[in-house]
KETI-942381 format. One line per 10 residues: number of its first residue (from 1); their letters; for each residue x, y, z of C-alpha. Coordinates in steps of 0.05 Angstrom, whole numbers, padded with zeros to 5 digits. Example, Ala and Ser with C-alpha at 12.3 -4.5 7.8 and 13.67 -1.06 7.14 Angstrom:
<rs>
1> as> 00246,-00090,00156  00273,-00021,00143
</rs>
This chain:
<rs>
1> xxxxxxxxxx> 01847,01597,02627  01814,01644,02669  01819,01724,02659  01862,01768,02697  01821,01820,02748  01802,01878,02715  01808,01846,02646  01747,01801,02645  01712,01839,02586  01776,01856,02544
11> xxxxxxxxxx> 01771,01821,02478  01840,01783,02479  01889,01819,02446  01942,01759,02420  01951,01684,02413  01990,01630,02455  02009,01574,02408  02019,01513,02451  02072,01465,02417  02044,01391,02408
21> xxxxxxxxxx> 02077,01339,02382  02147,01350,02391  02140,01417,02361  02195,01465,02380  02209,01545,02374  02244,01533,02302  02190,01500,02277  02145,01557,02287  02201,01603,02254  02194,01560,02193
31> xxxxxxxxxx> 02125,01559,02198  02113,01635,02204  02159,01649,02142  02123,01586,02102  02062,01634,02102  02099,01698,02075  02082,01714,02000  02160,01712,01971  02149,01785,01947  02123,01806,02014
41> xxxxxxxxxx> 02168,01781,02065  02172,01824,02130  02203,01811,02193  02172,01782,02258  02183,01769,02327  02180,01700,02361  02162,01705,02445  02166,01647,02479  02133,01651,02544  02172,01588,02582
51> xxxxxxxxxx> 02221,01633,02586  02207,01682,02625  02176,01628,02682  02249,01593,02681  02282,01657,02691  02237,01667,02741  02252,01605,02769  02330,01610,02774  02319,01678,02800  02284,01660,02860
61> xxxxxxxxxx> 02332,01595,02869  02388,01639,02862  02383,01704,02902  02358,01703,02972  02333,01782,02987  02325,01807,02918  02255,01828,02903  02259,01827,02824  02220,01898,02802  02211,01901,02722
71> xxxxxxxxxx> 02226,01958,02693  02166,01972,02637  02219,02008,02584  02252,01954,02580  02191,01910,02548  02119,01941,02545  02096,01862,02507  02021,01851,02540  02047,01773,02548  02106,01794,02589
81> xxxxxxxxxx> 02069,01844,02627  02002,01792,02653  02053,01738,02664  02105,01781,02713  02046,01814,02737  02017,01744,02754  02075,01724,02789  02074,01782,02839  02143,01821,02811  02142,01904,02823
91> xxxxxxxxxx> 02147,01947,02762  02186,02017,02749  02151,02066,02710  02174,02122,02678  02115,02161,02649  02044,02166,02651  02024,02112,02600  02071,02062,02629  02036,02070,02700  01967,02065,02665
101> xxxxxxxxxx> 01992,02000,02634  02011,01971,02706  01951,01987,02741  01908,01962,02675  01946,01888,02690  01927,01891,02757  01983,01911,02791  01970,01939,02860  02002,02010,02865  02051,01995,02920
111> xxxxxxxxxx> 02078,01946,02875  02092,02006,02829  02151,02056,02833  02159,02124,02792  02223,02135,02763  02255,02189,02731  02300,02248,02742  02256,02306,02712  02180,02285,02727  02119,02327,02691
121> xxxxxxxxxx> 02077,02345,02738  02016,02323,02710  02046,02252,02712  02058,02270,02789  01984,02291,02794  01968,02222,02766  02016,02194,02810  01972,02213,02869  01907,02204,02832  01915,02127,02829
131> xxxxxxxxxx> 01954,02117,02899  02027,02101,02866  02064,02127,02929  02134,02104,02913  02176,02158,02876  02250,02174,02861  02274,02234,02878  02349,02268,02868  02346,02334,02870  02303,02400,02912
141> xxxxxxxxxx> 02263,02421,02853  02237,02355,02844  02229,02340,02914  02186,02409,02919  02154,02388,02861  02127,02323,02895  02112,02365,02964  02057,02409,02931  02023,02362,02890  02039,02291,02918
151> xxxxxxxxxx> 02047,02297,02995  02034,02230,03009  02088,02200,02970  02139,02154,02995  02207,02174,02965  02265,02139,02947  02332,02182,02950  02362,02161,02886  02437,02163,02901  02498,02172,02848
161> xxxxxxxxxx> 02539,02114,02848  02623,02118,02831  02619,02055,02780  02553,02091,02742  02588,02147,02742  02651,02112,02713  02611,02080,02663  02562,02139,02634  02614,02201,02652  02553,02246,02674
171> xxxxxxxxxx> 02537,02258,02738  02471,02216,02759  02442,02220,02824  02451,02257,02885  02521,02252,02930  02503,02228,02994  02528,02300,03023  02468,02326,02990  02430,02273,03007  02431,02299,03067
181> xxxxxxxxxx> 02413,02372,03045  02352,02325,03012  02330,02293,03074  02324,02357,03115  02285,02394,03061  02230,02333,03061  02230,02338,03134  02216,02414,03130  02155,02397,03078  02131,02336,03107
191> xxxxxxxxxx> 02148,02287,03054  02163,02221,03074  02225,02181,03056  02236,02114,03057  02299,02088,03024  02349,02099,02966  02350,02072,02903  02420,02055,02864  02438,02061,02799  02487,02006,02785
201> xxxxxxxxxx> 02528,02000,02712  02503,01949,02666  02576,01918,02654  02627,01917,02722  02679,01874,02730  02699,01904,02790  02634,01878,02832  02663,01878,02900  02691,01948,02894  02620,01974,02865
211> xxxxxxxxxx> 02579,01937,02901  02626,01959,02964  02627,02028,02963  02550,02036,02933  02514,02001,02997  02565,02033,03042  02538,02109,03020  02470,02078,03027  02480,02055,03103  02510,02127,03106
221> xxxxxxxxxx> 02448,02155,03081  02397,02112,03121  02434,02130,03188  02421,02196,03164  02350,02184,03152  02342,02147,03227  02377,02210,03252  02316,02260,03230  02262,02211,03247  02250,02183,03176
231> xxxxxxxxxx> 02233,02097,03175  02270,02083,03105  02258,02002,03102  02272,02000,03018  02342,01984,02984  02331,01997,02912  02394,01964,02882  02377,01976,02806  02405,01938,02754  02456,01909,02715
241> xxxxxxxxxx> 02413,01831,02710  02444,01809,02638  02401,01740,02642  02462,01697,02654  02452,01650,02710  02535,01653,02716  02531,01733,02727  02465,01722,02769  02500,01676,02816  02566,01724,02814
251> xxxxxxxxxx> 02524,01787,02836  02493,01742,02889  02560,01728,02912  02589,01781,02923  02520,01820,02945  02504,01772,02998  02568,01790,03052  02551,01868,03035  02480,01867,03054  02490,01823,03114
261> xxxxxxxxxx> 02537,01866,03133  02502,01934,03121  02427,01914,03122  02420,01846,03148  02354,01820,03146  02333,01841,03228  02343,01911,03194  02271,01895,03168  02307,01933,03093  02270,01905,03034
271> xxxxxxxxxx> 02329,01901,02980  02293,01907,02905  02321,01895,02837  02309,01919,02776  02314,01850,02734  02290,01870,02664  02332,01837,02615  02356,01781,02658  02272,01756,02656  02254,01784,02587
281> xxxxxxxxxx> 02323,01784,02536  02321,01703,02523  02251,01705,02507  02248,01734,02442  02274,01713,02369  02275,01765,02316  02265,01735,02235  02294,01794,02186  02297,01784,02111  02363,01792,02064
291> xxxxxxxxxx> 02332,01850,02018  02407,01862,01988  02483,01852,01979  02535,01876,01953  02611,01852,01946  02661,01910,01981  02740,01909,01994  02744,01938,02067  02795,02001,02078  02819,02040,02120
301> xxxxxxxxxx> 02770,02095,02113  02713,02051,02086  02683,02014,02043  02699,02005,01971  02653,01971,01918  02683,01904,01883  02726,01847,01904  02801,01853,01902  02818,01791,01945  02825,01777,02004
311> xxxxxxxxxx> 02799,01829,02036  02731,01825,02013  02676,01834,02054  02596,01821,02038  02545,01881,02058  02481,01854,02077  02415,01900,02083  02360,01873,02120  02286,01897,02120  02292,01926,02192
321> xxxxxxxxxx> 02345,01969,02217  02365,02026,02278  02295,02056,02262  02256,01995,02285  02274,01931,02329  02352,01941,02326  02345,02012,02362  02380,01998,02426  02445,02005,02383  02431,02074,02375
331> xxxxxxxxxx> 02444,02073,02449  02504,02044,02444  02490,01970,02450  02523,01919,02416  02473,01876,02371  02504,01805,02374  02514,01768,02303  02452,01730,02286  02438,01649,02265  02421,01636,02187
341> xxxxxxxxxx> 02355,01600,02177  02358,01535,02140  02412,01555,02106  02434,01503,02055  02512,01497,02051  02551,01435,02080  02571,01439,02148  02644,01465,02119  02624,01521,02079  02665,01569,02072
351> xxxxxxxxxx> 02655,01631,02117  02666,01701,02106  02667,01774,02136  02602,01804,02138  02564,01867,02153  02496,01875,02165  02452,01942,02146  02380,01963,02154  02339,01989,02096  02358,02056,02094
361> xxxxxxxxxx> 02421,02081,02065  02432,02125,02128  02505,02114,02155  02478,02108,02216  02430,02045,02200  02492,02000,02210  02466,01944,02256  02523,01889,02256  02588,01918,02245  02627,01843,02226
371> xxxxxxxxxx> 02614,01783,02237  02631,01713,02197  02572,01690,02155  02563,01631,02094  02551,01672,02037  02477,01699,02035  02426,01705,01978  02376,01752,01973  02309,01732,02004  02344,01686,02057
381> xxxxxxxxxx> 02324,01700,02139  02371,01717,02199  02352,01702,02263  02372,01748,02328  02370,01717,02401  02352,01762,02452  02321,01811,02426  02270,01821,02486  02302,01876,02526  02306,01915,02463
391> xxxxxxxxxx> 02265,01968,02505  02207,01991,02447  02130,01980,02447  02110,01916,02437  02184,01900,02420  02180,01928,02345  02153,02006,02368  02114,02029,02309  02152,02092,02279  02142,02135,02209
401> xxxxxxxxxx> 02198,02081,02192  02181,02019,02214  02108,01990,02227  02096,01949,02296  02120,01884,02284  02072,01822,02289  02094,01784,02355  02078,01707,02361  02077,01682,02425  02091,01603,02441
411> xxxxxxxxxx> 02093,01555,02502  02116,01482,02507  02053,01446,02541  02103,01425,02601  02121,01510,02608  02043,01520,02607  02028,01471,02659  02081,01501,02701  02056,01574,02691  01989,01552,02712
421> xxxxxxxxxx> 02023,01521,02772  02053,01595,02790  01987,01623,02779  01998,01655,02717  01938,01677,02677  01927,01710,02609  01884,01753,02566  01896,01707,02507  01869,01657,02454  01903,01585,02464
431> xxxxx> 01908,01539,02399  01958,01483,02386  02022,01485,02348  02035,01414,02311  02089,01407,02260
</rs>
C-alpha cells in the first residue's frame, strides 16, 4: 500500500500479518509462542487492526454529532496512530512528544487539541510553533500563560463537572462562576475562546442526571461567551467510551434529547468525544508466562503458605506485572481475569481460586486479585483481552523493569480490504499469515 504524507522515506517500522487460509487471531498466539526457546519465554502483545475499523464503524452508525477525538495517552501504538489518523479522527495531546507524534502522522494541527491542567511553557511555545491552536484552559495563570506566548490560540474552557467530581473527589476544572471570571480575563488579553471541554466519569450510572446538569453549565457558559463577543462553536464532551456498543448506544440515548435541546445542530456547536478505549481496548491480546506457584490457605489478614483445605488458594506469578503492561492498575483499574492458552484439562476440570502476581515480590505487583482458574503449571500462557487502552508507549512502555514489549500486528484479508476502502494507509511491511 501506498505511504502516508510525510512518511514516504521512513523505513517501516512494524509488520501487518494478513491471515490466509482460515487463519485466525489464536492461531497467531500459538504461533508466536511456538517460536519461544522454553527457557526464554517472554510476553507479547497481539494488535489486531480490524478492530479498530469496526469500532470505527459502529461508532459512526451509532452516534449522530459525536466527532470521536483520540486521546494519544491512551495508546501511543504507530498502527493505531496511521490508521485513526487515516480515518480523519482528532487527537488530544498532552505533552510535547505526543504533539510531535500527531503532526509526524500527518495530522493537520486543527485536528489537534492541547490538554492539560499545568502546561510547560516551552510545550506552549511549541504549541504556537507548529500552528496547534486548540488549548484547554481552567484557570488565570494558565490562561496568562497562553496570552504571552500563544496569542493566537483558540481555548477551550475546561469546566468541572458534579459526576467527575463525585467520582475522583478533587476538584477538576473551573465552576462556571469562574468561568466567567475566565472569559473576561481572555477578553482583557485578547485571547480567543471558543468552547468548553467536559470532563465526564469513566463509570455513571446515573447518565441522565450527569449528562443533564454537565451540558446545562455549558449552555450557561456559552451564553456567557455570546454575551462578551466570543464565537465558541466546540462542545468538548470528553469521555467515558468503554468500547461497548450497549453503553455506546446508552450514552447516545440519553445525549441525543440534551444536545438538541441545548445545542441543536442550527447552533452550528461541533460536539467532540474523546473515544480512546471504546476504538483501541478490543484490539489488543496480551500472552504472559506462568514463571511460579505456590499453594496458600487465604486469611483474614493474608496469605499463609500450605494447603489446609478448603480454603486453598493458588498464587500465580507471571513474567510481567504493575511495572510493565498491567500498570493501569496502579491507577486503580481493575485488570479483568484472563483466558488459559491450550490448556489441556477436560472441559469439567475442576476450578479453583486464584491470584495472579508479577515478577517482583513487591506487595504492590498484585495484578489479579481472584479469580477461578484450572490448576496451572509452570511455563503455561494466560491471555488478557483488552489490553489496548492500557495507556503506555507502544502498549508495553519500556521501564528499568520491564523492556518494550514486541507488538504483532494482524488483519483478516476481508478487515484489510475494508481499511483500504476507508482510505487507511500504513507505514508497514505486509506478509501472509497461513496456519
Amino acid at each position: 500500500m501506498g505511504k502516508m504524507k510525510g512518511l514516504a522515506d521512513r523505513p517501516a517500522g512494524y509488520t501487518v500479518e494478513l491471515l490466509g487460509g482460515g487463519a485466525t487471531l489464536d492461531d497467531v498466539i500459538d504461533e508466536r509462542i511456538r517460536e519461544q526457546a522454553p527457557v526464554e519465554k517472554s510476553a507479547f502483545i497481539v494488535g489486531d487492526l480490524g478492530a479498530l475499523i469496526r469500532q470505527h464503524s459502529l461508532w459512526k452508525s451509532a452516534t449522530q454529532r459525536l466527532q470521536p477525538y483520540f486521546p494519544l495517552r491512551c495508546n501511543r501504538s504507530p498502527a493505531v496512530l496511521e490508521v485513526l489518523a487515516s480515518l480523519g479522527l482528532g487527537f488530544v495531546c498532552a505533552n510535547k512528544a505526543e504533539v510531535n507524534l500527531a503532526l509526524e502522522h500527518g495530522v493537520p494541527p486543527d485536528n489537534i487539541i492541547l490538554s492539560g491542567v499545568c502546561k510547560q511553557l516551552a510545550l506552549i511555545k511549541a504549541a504556537a510553533k507548529h500552528e496547534v491552536h486548540h488549548l484547554v484552559c481552567e484557570n488565570e495563570a494558565e490562561l496568562a500563560k497562553i496570552a504571552r506566548l500563544h496569542p493566537r490560540a483558540k481555548l477551550l474552557l475546561q469546566l468541572s463537572t458534579e459526576a467527575h467530581a463525585a467520582e475522583t473527589s478533587m476538584a477538576f476544572g473551573a465552576t462556571p462562576k469562574s468561568c466567567r471570571h475566565l472569559l473576561e480575563a481572555a477578553k482583557v488579553l485578547g485571547v480567543q475562546v471558543v468552547g468548553v471541554a467536559l470532563q465526564m466519569p469513566t463509570s455513571c450510572l446515573e447518565l441522565q442526571r450527569a449528562y443533564g446538569h454537565a451540558l446545562a453549565d455549558a449552555r450557561s457558559v456559552f451564553d456567557m461567551g455570546a454575551d462578551l463577543g466570543f464565537n465558541m462553536n466546540i462542545l468538548d464532551i470528553g469521555g467515558g467510551f468503554t468500547g461497548s456498543e450497549f453503553q455506546l448506544k446508552q450514552v447516545e440515548s440519553v445525549l441525543g434529547p440534551l444536545l438538541e435541546a441545548y445545542f441543536p445542530p442550527l447552533s452550528g456547536v461541533r460536539v467532540l468525544a474523546q473515544s480512546g478505549s471504546f476504538y483501541v481496548a478490543s484490539a489488543f491480546t496480551l500472552a504472559v508466562n506462568v514463571i511460579a506457584k505456590e499453594v496458600v490457605t487465604r486469611c483474614w489478614d493474608g496469605f499463609v503458605p500450605g494447603d489446609n483445605g478448603e480454603d486453598a488458594e493458588f498464587l500465580y506469578y507471571m513474567n510481567e506485572g504493575v511495572y510493565g503492561p498491567f500498570g493501569v492498575k496502579l491507577l486503580g483499574n481493575a485488570i479483568a481475569a484472563p483466558s488459559v492458552h491450550k490448556h489441556a484439562p477436560c472441559a469439567d476440570a475442576a476450578m479453583y481460586p486464584s491470584s495472579l502476581w508479577g515478577p517482583t515480590l513487591d506487595q504492590l505487583d498484585f495484578v489479579v486479585e481472584r479469580c477461578l482458574l484450572p490448576e496451572l503449571n509452570v511455563g503455561d500462557w494466560l491471555l488478557f483481552a483488552n489490553m489496548g487502552a492500557c495507556g503506555l508507549d507502544d502498549l508495553a512502555g519500556a521501564t528499568c523493569a520491564s523492556p518494550q514489549l514486541p507488538v504483532y500486528y494482524t488483519a483478516t484479508s476481508s478487515d484489510w480490504y475494508e481499511m483500504q476502502e476507508a482510505g487507511v494507509t500504513l507505514d508497514s511491511a505486509i506478509k501472509t499469515f497461513f496456519v
